[in-house]
C-alpha positions in Angstrom: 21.5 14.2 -13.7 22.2 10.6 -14.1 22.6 10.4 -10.1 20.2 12.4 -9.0 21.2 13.6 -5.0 17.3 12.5 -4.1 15.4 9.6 -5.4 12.7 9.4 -3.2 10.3 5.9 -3.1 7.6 5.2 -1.4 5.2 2.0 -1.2 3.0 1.4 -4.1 -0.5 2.5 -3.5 -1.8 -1.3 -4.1 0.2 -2.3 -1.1 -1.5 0.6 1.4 -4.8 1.5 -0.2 -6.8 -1.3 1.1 -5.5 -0.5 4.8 -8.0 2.4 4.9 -11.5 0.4 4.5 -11.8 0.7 8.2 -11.2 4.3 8.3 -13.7 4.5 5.2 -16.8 2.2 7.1 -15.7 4.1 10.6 -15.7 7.9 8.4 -12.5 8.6 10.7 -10.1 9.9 9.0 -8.0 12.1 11.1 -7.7 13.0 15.0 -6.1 9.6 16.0 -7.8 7.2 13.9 -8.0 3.6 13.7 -4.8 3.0 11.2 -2.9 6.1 13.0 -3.6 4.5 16.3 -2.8 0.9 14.9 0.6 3.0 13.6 1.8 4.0 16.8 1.5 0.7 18.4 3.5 -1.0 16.2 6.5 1.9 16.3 6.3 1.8 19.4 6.8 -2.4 19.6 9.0 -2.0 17.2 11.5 0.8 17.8 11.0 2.0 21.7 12.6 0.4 24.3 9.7 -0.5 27.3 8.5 2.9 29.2 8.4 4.8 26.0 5.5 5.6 23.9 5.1 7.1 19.7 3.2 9.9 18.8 2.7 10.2 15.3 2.5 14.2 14.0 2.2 15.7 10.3 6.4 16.5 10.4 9.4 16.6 11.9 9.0 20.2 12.8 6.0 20.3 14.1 6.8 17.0 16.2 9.6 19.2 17.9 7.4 22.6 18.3 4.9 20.2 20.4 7.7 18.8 22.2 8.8 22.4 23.2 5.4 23.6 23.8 4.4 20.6 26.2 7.9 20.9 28.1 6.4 25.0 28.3 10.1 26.3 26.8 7.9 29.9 26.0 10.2 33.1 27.1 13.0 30.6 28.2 16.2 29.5 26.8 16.7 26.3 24.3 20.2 25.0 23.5 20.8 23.8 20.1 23.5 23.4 17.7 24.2 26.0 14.9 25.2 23.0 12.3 21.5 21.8 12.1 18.9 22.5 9.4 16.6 25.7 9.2 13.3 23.7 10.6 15.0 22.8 14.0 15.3 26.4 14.8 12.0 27.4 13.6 10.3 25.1 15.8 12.2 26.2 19.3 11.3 29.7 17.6 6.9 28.5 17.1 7.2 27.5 20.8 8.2 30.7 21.7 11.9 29.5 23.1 14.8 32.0 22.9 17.4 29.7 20.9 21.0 29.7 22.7 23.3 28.5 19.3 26.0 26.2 20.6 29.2 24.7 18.4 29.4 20.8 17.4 32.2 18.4 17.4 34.1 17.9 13.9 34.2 14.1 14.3 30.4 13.7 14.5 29.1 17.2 13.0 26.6 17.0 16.7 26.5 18.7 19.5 29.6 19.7 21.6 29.5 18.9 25.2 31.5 21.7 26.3 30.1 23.9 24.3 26.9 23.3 26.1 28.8 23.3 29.6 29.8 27.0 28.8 26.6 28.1 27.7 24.4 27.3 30.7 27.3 28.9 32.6 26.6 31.6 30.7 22.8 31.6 30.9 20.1 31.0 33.4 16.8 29.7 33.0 17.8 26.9 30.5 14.3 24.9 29.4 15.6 22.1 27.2 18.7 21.2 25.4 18.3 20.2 21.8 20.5 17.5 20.1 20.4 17.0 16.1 21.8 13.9 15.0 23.1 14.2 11.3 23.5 12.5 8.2 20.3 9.6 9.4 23.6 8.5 11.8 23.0 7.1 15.7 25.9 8.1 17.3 26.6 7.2 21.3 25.3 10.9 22.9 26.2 9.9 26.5 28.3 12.9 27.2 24.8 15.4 26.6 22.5 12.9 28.1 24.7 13.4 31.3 24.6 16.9 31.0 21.1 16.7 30.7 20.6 14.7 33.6 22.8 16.7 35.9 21.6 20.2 35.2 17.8 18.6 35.5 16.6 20.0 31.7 15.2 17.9 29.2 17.3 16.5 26.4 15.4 16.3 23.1 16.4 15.0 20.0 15.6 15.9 16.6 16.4 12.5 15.0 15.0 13.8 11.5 16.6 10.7 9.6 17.7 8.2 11.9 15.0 5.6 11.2 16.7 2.3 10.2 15.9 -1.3 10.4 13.5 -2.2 13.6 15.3 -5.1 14.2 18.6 -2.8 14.5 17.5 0.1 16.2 15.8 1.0 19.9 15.3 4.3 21.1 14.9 5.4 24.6 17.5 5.6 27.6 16.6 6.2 31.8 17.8 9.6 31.1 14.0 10.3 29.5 15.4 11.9 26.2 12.8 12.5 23.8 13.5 11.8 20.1 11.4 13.3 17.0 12.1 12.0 13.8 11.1 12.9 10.2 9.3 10.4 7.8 9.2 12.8 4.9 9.4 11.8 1.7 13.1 12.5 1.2 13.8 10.3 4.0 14.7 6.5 4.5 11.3 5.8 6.4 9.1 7.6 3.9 5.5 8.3 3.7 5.5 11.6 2.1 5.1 14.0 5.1 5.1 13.0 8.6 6.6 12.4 11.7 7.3 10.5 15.0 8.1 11.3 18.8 9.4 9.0 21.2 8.8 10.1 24.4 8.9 8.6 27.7 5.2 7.3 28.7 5.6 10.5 31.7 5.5 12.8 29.3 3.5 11.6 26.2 0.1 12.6 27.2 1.2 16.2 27.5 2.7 16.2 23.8 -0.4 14.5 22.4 -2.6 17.6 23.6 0.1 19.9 22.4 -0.2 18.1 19.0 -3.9 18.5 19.5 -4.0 22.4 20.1 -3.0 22.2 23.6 -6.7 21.3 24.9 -7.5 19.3 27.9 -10.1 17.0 28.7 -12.4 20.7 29.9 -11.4 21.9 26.5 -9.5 25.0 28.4 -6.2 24.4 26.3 -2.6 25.5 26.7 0.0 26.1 23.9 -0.2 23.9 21.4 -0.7 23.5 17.1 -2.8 21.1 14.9 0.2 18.2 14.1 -2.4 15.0 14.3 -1.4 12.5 11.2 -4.5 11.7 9.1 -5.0 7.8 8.1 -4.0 8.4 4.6 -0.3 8.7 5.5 -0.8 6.4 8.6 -1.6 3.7 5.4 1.4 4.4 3.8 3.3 4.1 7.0 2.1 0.1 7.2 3.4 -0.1 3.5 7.0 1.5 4.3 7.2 -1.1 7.5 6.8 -4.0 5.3 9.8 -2.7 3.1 11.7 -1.4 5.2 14.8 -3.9 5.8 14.8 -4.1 2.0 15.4 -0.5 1.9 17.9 -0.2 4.8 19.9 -3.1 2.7 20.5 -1.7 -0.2 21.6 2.2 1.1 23.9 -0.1 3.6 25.4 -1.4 0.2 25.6 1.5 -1.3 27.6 3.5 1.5 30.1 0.3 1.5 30.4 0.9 -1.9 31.4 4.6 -1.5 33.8 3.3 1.4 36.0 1.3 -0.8 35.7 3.4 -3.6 37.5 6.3 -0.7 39.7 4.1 1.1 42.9 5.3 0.8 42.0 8.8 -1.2 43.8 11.4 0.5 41.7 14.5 -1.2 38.4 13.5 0.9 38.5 13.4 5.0 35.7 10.5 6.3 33.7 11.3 9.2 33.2 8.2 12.2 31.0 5.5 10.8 29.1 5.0 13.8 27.6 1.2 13.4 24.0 2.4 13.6 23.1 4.6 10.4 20.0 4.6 8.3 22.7 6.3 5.7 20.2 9.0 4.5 23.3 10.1 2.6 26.7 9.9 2.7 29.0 12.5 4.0 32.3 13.5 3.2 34.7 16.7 4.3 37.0 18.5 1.3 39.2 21.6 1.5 36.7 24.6 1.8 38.9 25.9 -1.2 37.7 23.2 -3.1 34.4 22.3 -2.0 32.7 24.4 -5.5 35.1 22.2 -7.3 34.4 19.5 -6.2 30.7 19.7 -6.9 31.6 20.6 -10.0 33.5 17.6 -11.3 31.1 15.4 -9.9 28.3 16.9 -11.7 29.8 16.7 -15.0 30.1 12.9 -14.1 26.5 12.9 -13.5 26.9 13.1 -10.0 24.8 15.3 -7.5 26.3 16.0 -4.3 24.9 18.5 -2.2 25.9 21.0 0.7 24.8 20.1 4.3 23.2 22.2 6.4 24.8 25.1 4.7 24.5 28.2 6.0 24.8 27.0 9.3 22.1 28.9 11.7 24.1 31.6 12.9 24.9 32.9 9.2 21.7 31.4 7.7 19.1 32.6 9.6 17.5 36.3 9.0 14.3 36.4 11.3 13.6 38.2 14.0 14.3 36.4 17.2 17.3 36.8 18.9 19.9 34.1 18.4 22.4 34.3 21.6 25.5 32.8 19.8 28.0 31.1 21.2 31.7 30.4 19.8 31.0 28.1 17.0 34.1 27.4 15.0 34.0 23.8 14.1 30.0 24.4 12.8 31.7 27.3 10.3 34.1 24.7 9.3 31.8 22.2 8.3 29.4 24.3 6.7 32.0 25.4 4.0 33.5 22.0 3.8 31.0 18.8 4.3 29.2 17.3 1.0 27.0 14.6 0.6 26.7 12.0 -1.9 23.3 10.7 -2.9 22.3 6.8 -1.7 19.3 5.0 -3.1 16.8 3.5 -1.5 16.6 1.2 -4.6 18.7 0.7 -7.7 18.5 -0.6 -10.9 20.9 -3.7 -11.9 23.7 -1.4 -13.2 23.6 1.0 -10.8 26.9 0.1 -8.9 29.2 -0.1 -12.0 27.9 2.9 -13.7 28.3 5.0 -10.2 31.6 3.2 -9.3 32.7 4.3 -12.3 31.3 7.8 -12.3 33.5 8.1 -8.5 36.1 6.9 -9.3 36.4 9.2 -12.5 35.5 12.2 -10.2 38.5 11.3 -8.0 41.1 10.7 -10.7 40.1 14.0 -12.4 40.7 16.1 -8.9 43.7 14.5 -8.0 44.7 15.5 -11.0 44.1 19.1 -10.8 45.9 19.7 -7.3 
């Protein structure tokens, strides 16, 4: 495939490589060493708004199941959204929370409010309410930080690709949500595996000895996992700041690119652009009749565009926990009709005309066919 829907990057080893000679003379390597430390300081400085701290973990997933564990979700319920990927659910399962599935809004693909209002009418014993932003997109979530705030649970947020340009981007609010985010490999802020949690400064301590098997200072421990990032990734994690900006650049110019190539194309819906986006891809919504079509045709143009969180959770999942399931319409909707078109990270110098024209061929042929 000419377009490939991931191109992953991440920092030459030249650039990161020397970063570990302290870690080398010090023979620390793991259990919050020098770089790791160093790591969080500066995502902190450079992300968090003041009264927030990072805590850097081994994924996304795990980041979340620590989370849970430390806000002791065990035998209680967890909202989350049933248009979310496989991993969110799987954590809130590790920690041992029964998983309420709630529907999302079609504008956003997140988290409906009032879907959320009419599940903790419907349930007691509520432990935390879990947001998912999609698509790497920051999108105002007021409405369910209020909610939050006036039922007394914690919000969390798993922000798996919502990294973006430091100088753009702060997380934090005084509602105390708490935000984990993904810096896998497929992902604009890339180190190969990993992840971050923001957390207010409250509640960080808690999380780090959940990421740390759960032990205290007497080594008597509570819930917890192993989810410490080792230096080597911490390394890399210097070399993805310094390109970082370059990197949010050029997938900003790709998604204007796939705006103008849409603008005015009837066959493809748009979802809001909010104005903060790390564009980890680039969504679209087509007639669920269509959808394999689509894919198709774009293919054949040496385009591959992908699915999104399809199945959704509530047809996806076949474990054995219990998933209490509320009405969610719009998430079934979107699971048979969103697709995603790749954006780089990098791209060589005839990149835009060869996938302009690759598009816009796509599009001809469709409208053609209806």
């Amino acid at each position: 495939m000419k377009y490939p829907y991931l191109r992953p990057i991440l920092p030459q080893p030249e650039t990161w490589v020397p970063l570990l000679e302290t870690s080398y003379s010090q023979r620390y390597f793991s259990n919050y060493g020098p770089l790791a430390t160093r790591l969080e300081g500066r995502m902190t400085e450079n992300y968090l708004i003041e009264g927030y701290s990072s805590t850097l973990v081994t994924s996304n997933t795990l980041g979340i199941q620590a989370v849970l564990n430390a806000l002791e979700v065990y035998g209680r319920y967890v909202i989350l959204p049933d248009f979310t990927f496989s991993g969110t659910l799987q954590a809130v399962i590790a920690a041992g929370g029964k998983p309420i599935v709630c529907d999302v809004l079609k504008e956003t693909s997140e988290l409906d409010p009032k879907s959320v209002e009419a599940a903790l009418e419907k349930y007691d014993d509520v432990a935390a309410i879990m947001h998912v932003r999609c698509y790497g997109f920051v999108n105002d979530i007021t409405p369910v930080k209020k909610i939050s705030k006036a039922h007394g649970i914690p919000l969390v947020i798993d922000a798996a690709a919502a990294l973006s340009k430091p100088s753009e981007q702060t997380f934090g609010s005084e509602y105390g949500e708490i935000e984990i985010f993904s810096l896998h490999a497929t992902k604009v802020f890339a180190i190969g595996e990993g992840g971050l949690i923001a957390a207010p400064e409250q509640i960080s301590e808690r999380i780090r000895r959940s990421v740390n098997f759960g032990f205290q200072s007497d080594r008597t421990f509570h819930d917890g996992t192993n989810a410490k990032m080792d230096e080597f990734r911490a390394a890399i994690g210097f070399g993805t700041l310094d390109l970082i900006d370059g990197i949010v650049d050029n997938r900003q110019k790709h998604a204007s690119l796939y705006l103008e190539l849409f603008e005015g194309n009837d066959f493809v819906e748009l979802f809001d652009m909010p104005e903060l986006a790390s564009w980890s891809c680039f969504p679209i919504l087509v007639p669920e009749s269509n959808r394999e079509k689509c894919i198709t045709v774009f293919a054949d143009q040496g385009v591959e565009v992908k699915k999104y969180y399809w199945p959704s959770l509530s047809v996806g999942y076949q474990g054995r926990a219990k998933l209490e399931i509320m009405p969610v319409e719009t998430s079934l909707l979107l699971q048979n009709s969103v697709m995603c078109l790749p954006i780089y990270s990098e791209s060589p110098d005839d990149f835009w005309t060869g996938l302009s024209q690759a598009v816009r061929k796509s599009l001809q042929l469709l409208d053609s066919t209806r």
